[in-house]
N, C-alpha and C positions, 0 to 999 in steps of 0.2 A: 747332560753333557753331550749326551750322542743325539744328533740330528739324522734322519732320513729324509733322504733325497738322493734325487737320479737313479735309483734303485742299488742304491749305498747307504749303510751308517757311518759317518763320520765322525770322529771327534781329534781333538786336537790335548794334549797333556805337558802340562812346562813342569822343569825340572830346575834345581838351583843350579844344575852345573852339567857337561857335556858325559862325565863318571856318571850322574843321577840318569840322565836317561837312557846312556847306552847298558846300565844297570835294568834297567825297566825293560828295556827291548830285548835284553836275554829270557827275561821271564816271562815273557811274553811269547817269545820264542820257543821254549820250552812247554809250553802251558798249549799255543797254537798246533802242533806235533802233537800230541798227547789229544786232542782234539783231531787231527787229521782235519783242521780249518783253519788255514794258510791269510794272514793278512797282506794287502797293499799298505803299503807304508813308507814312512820318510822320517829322516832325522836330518834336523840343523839345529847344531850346538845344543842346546838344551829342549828344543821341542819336536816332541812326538808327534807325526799325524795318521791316521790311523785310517782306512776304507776295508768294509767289509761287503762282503756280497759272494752268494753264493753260486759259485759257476756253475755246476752240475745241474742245477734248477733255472736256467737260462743269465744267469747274472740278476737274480732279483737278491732282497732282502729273506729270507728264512730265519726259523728255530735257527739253526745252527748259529748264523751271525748274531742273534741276541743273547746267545747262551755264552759265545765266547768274549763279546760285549761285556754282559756280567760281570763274566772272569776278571778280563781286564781292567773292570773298575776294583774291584776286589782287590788287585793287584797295586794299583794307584792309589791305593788307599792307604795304603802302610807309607808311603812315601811321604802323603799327608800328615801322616803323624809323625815323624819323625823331622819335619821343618821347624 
């Protein structure tokens, strides 16, 4: 699901309804804090888009960004089951 490129991981997450994903962007939210690793992000109506990249190491790709990646799916995951 996550693609790297431009020295960003990307991914994009649909959600049935505008509640599913602003639901997802709390925990996410939550989850990114607790991490002290801040996403770029976007919502319209039901889809998440998500860019990671770590500033403090020049705005490349790092550990960090894959770790909170993880997270993230881990997170979209329960959403999945619950469709």
């Amino acid at each position: 699901m996550w693609i790297e490129q431009d020295n960003k991981l990307q991914a994009s997450f649909t959600f049935n309804d505008f509640i599913e994903a602003f639901s997802f962007m709390t925990q996410v939210a939550i989850l990114a804090e607790k991490q002290n690793h801040h996403p770029n992000w976007s919502n319209v109506w039901n889809t998440v888009d998500i860019q990671l990249t770590t500033h403090d190491a020049g705005n490349t790709v790092t550990k960090k960004d894959r770790k909170l990646a993880a997270s993230i799916d881990e997170i979209y995951a329960n959403y999945q089951k619950s469709t």
